[in-house]
C-alpha positions as CSV (number, residue, x, y, z in Angstrom):
1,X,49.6,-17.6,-32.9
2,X,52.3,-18.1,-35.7
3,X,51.8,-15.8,-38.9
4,X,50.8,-17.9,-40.7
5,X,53.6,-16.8,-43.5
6,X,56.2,-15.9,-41.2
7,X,58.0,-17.8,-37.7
8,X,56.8,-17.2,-34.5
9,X,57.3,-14.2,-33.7
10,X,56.8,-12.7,-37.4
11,X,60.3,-13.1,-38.4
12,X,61.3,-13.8,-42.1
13,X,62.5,-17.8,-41.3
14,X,64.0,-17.6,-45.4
15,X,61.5,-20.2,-46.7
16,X,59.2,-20.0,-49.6
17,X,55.9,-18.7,-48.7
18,X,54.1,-22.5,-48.9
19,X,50.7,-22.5,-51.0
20,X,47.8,-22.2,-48.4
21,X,45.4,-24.0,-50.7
22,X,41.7,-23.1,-49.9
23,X,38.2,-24.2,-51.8
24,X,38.3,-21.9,-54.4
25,X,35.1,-20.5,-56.4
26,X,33.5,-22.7,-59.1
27,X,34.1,-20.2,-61.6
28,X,38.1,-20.2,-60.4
29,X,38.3,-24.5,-60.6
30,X,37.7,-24.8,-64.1
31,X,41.3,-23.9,-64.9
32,X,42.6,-26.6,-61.8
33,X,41.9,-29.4,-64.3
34,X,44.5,-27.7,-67.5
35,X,47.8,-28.7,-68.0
36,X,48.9,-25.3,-67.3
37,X,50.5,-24.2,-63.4
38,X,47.7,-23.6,-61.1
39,X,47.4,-20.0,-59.3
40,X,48.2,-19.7,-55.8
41,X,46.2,-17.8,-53.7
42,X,47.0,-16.1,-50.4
43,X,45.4,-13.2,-47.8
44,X,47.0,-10.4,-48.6
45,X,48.7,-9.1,-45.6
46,X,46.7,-9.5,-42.1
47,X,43.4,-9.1,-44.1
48,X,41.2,-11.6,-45.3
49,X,40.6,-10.9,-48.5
50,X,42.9,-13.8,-50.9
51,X,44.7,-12.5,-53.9
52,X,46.2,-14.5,-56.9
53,X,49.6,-15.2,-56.2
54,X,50.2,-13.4,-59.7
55,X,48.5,-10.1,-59.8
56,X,47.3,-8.3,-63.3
57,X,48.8,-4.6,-64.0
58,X,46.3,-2.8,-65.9
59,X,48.1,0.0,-67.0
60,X,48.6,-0.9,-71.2
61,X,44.7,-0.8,-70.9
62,X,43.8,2.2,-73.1
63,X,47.0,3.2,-74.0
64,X,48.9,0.2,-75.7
65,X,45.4,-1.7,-75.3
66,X,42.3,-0.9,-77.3
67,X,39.1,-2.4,-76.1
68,X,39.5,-5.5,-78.2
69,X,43.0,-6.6,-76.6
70,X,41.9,-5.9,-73.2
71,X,39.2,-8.1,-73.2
72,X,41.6,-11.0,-74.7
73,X,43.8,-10.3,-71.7
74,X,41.3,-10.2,-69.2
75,X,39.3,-13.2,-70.0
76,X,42.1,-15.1,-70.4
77,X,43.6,-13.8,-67.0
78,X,40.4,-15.3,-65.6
79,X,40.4,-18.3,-67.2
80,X,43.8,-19.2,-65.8
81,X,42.6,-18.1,-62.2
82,X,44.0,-14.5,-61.7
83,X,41.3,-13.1,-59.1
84,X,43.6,-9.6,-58.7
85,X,43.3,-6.4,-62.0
86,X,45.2,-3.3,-60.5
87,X,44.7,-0.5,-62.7
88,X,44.4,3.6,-61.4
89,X,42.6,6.9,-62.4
90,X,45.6,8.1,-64.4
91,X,45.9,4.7,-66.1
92,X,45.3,5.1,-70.1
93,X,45.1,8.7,-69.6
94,X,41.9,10.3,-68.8
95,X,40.0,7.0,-66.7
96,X,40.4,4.5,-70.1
97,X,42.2,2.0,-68.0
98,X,39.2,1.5,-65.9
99,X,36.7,2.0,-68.3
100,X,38.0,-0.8,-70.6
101,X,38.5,-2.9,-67.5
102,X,35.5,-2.7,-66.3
103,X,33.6,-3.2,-69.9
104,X,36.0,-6.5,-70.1
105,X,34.9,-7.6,-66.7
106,X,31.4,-7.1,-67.7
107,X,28.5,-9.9,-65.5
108,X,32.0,-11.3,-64.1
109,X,32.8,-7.9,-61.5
110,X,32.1,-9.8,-58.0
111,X,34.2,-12.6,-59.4
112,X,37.4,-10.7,-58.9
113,X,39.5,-8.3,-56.8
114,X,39.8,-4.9,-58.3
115,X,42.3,-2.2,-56.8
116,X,42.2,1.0,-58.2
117,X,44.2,4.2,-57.1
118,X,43.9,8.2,-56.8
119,X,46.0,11.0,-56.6
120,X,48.3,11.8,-59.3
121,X,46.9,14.6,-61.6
122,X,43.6,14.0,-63.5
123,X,43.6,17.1,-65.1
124,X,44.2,21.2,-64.8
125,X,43.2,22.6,-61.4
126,X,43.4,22.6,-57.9
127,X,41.0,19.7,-57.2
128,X,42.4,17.3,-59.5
129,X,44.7,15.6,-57.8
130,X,46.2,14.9,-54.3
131,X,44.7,12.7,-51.3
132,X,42.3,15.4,-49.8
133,X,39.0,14.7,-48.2
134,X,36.8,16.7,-51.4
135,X,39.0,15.1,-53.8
136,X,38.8,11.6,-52.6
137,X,35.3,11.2,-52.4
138,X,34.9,12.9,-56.0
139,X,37.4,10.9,-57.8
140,X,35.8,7.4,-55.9
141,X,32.8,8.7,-57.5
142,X,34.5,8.7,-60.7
143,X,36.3,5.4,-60.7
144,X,32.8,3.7,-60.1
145,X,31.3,5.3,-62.8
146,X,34.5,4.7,-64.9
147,X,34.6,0.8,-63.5
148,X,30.9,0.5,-63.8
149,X,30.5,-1.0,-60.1
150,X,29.2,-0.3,-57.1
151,X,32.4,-0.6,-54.9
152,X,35.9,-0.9,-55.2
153,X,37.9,-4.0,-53.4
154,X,41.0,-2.3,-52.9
155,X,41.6,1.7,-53.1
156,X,45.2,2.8,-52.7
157,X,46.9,6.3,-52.4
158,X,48.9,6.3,-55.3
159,X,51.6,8.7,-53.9
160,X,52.2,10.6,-50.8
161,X,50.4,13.9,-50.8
162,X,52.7,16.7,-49.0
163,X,49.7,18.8,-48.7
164,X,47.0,17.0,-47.1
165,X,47.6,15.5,-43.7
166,X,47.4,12.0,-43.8
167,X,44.7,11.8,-41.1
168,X,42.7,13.6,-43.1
169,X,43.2,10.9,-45.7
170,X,42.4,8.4,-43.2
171,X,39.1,9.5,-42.5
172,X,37.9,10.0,-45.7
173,X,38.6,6.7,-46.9
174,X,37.1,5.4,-43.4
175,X,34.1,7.1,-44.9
176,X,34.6,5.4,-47.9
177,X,34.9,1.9,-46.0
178,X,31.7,2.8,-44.0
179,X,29.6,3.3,-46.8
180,X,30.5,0.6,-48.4
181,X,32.2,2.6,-51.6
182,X,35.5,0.8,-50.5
183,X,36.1,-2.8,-49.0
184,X,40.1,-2.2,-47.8
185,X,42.4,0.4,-48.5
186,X,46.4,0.9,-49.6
187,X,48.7,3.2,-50.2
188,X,51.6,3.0,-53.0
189,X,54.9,4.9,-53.4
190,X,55.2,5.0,-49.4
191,X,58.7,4.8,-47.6
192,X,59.0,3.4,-44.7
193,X,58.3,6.1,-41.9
194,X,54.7,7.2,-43.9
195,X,53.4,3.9,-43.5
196,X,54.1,3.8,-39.7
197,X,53.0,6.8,-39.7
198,X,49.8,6.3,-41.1
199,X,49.4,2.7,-39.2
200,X,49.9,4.4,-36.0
201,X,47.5,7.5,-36.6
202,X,44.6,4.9,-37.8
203,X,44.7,2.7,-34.6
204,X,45.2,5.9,-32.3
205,X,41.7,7.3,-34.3
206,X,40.2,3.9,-34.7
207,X,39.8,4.0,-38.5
208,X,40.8,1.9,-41.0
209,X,44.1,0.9,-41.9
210,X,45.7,0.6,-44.8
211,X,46.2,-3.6,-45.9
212,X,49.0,-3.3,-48.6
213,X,51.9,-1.5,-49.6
214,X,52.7,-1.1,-53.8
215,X,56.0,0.1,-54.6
216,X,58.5,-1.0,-56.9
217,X,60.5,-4.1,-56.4
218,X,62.2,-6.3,-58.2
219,X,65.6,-8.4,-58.2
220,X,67.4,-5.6,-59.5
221,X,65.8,-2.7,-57.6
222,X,65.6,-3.6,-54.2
223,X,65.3,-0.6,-51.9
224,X,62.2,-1.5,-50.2
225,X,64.1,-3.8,-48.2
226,X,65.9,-1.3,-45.8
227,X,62.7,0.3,-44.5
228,X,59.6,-0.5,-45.9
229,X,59.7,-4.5,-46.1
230,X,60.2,-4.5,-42.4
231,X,57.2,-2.1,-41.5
232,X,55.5,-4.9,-44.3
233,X,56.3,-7.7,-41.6
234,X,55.7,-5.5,-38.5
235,X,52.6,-4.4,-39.7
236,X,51.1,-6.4,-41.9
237,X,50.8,-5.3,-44.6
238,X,50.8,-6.9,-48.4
239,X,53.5,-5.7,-51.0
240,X,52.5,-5.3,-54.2
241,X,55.4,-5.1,-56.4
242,X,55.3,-3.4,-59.4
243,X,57.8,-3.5,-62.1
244,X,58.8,-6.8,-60.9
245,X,60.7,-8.3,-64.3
246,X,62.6,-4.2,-64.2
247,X,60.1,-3.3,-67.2
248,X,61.0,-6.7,-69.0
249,X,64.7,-7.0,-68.7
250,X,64.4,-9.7,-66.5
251,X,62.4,-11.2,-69.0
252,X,65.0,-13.0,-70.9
253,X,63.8,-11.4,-74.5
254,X,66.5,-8.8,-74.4
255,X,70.3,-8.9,-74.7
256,X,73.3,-6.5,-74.1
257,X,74.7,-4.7,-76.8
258,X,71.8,-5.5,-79.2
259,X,68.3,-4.0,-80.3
260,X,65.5,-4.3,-78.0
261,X,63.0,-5.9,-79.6
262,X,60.6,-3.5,-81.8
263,X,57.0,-2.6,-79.8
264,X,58.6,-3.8,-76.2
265,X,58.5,-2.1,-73.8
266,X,62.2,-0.7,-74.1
267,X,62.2,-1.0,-77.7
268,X,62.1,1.9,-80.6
269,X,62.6,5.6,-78.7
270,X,61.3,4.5,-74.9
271,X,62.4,6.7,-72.5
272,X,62.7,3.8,-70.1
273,X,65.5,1.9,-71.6
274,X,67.8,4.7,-70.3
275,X,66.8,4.3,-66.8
276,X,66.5,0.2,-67.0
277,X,69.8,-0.8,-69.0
278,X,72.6,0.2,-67.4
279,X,76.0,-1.2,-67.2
280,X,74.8,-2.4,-63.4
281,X,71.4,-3.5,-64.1
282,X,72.7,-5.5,-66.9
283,X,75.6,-7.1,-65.0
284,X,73.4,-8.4,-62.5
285,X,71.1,-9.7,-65.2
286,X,73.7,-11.8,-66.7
287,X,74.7,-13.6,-63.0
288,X,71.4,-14.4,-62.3
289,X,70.5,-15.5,-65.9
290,X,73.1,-18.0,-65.1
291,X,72.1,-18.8,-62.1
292,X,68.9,-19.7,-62.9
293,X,69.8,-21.8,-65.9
294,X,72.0,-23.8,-63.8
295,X,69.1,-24.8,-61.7
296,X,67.2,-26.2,-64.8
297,X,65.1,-22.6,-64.8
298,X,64.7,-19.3,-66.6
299,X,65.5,-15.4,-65.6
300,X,61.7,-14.9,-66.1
301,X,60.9,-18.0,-63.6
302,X,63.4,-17.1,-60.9
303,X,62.5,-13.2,-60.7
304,X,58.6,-14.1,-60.3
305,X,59.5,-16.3,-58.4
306,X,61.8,-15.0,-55.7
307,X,59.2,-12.1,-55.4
308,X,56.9,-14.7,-54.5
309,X,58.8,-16.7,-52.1
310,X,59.0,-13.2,-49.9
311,X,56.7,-13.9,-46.9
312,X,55.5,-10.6,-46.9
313,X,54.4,-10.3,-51.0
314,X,50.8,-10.6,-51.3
315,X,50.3,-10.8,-55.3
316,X,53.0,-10.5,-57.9
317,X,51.6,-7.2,-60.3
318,X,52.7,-8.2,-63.8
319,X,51.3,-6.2,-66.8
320,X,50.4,-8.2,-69.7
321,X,49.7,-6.9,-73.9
322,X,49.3,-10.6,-74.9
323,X,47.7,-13.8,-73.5
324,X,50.8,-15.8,-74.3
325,X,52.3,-13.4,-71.8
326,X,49.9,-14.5,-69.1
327,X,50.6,-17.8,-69.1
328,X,54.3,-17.0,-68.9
329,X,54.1,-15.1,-66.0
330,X,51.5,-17.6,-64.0
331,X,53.7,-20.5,-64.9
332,X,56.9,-18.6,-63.9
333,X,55.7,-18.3,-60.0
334,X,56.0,-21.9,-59.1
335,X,59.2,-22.5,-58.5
336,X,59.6,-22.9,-54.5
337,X,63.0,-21.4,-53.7
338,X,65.0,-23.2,-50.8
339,X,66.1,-21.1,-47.8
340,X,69.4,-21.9,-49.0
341,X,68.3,-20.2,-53.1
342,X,66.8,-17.6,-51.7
343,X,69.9,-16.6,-49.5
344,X,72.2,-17.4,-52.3
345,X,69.7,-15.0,-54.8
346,X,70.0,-12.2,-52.5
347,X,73.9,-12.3,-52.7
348,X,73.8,-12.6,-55.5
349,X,71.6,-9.6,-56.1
350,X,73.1,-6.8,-54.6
């Protein structure tokens, strides 16, 4: 049977992902009737469980976000049909991220997706972080306290752990799975190798495999494609991108040569903007900005969404400090890209 995002034989044909429009949930149909672009939904990867096309990135929650803000953000990320909140332990710093999300979500939990992740350091000692079997199960623990739930939708790895064999992941998060802590799993930060790797030690064991891959990927960093993406296709599994608009510079609100805005993300002293502006990243910028405007759209619109149009993307992750930023980035994934765009993007691109 045909993927049903891909040709055939699970080959990348160059079209646009097409919207695979499903009854959705009352609570999700409300927002059908606005003005405002309608959310796409899709499986992500070979699983069955559908995602928002454009996914919200919880990690301002706590940190940039007090309790206040993140509710704003969060209702109005429902209201406008965003089903998927990734957020992680380390999020906020010390578990806010989740505790604010899941005080936001409130009555509304088993509305939405939620993806947490574990393994970067929580704290002094030698159980606090990693991807071993006794710290797994203790920070799950913690993250459903922290969430206020009684099961997370979709725990990811957040990094490779060099110290733990990853079969020994594998089973504890089969545990996990079994006892219905966990719905699916993913990792994040993977190359290419780890996830086969891991795909191939999970069917030789019968346990559960991992449904999604998050790792950064955007129009200007694009080294997924190589190794990873392929494995994605192969596979099945769901990408995740994170920093998809390169921290915001493919947002449109900043320019060359002049002051990022003040309490952006690269504005004031951010450590970022050293990484992110460069004479390269900003070149490319520029040739896709006018790319874009010359087919009636923005830089915002076209980075969303040629992420998007990639058949093996499952949900676009797109952090948010302000509603009106929501609605930006919802709207900005519904331009369908031609074979012909996308090819001409790519070129572009590199």
């Amino acid at each position: 049977m045909p993927n049903r995002f891909l040709g055939p034989q699970g080959r990348d044909t160059g079209e646009c992902q097409a919207t695979h429009a499903r009854p959705l949930p009352l609570y999700l149909r409300a927002h059908q009737s606005r003005e405002k672009s309608t959310v796409e939904y899709r499986n992500l990867g070979r699983s069955g469980l559908q995602v928002s096309v454009v996914g919200l990135g919880c990690n301002n929650f706590g940190g940039r976000m007090d309790q206040d803000a993140t509710q704003k953000v969060v209702d109005h990320a429902i209201e406008l049909g965003i089903n998927l909140f990734d957020t992680a332990d380390v999020y906020g710093g010390a578990g806010k991220s989740e505790e604010f999300l899941g005080k936001a979500l409130g009555s509304r939990r088993n509305q939405v997706i939620v993806a947490t992740k574990f393994g970067m350091k929580m704290g002094e000692g030698l159980y606090k972080s990693g991807a071993s079997r006794r710290y797994i199960i203790d920070e799950c623990e913690a993250s459903l306290r922290r969430l206020n739930t009684d099961y997370i939708d979709l725990y990811q790895i957040h990094a490779p752990d060099p110290k733990t064999p990853i079969d020994e992941t594998l089973r504890a998060l089969d545990d996990l799975v079994k006892s219905g802590k966990v719905r699916y799993t993913g990792h994040s930060n993977f190359s290419g190798w780890q996830s086969v790797e891991a795909h191939y030690l999970a069917e030789k064991h019968n346990l559960t495999a991992f449904i999604s891959a998050q790792n950064e990927y955007s129009l200007l960093s694009r080294g997924i494609e190589s190794e990873l993406a392929p494995v994605c296709l192969k596979y099945g599994l769901g990408m995740l991108p994170f920093f998809p608009l390169a921290s915001g510079l493919l947002t449109g609100k900043y320019q060359r040569n002049a002051p990022a805005p003040e309490g952006t993300r690269l504005g004031g002293a951010s450590p970022m903007a050293s990484r992110v502006m460069t004479d390269r990243n900003w070149d490319l910028t520029e040739k896709l900005t006018d790319y874009a405007q010359g087919k009636g759209h923005t830089i915002l619109e076209l980075a969303m969404s040629w992420l998007a149009c990639k058949p093996f993307v499952g949900s676009v992750i797109a952090g948010a400090t302000k509603t009106e930023q929501l609605d930006g980035n919802v709207a900005s994934a519904n331009w369908k890209l031609t074979a012909e765009e996308m090819a001409e993007v790519d070129a572009l691109a590199r």
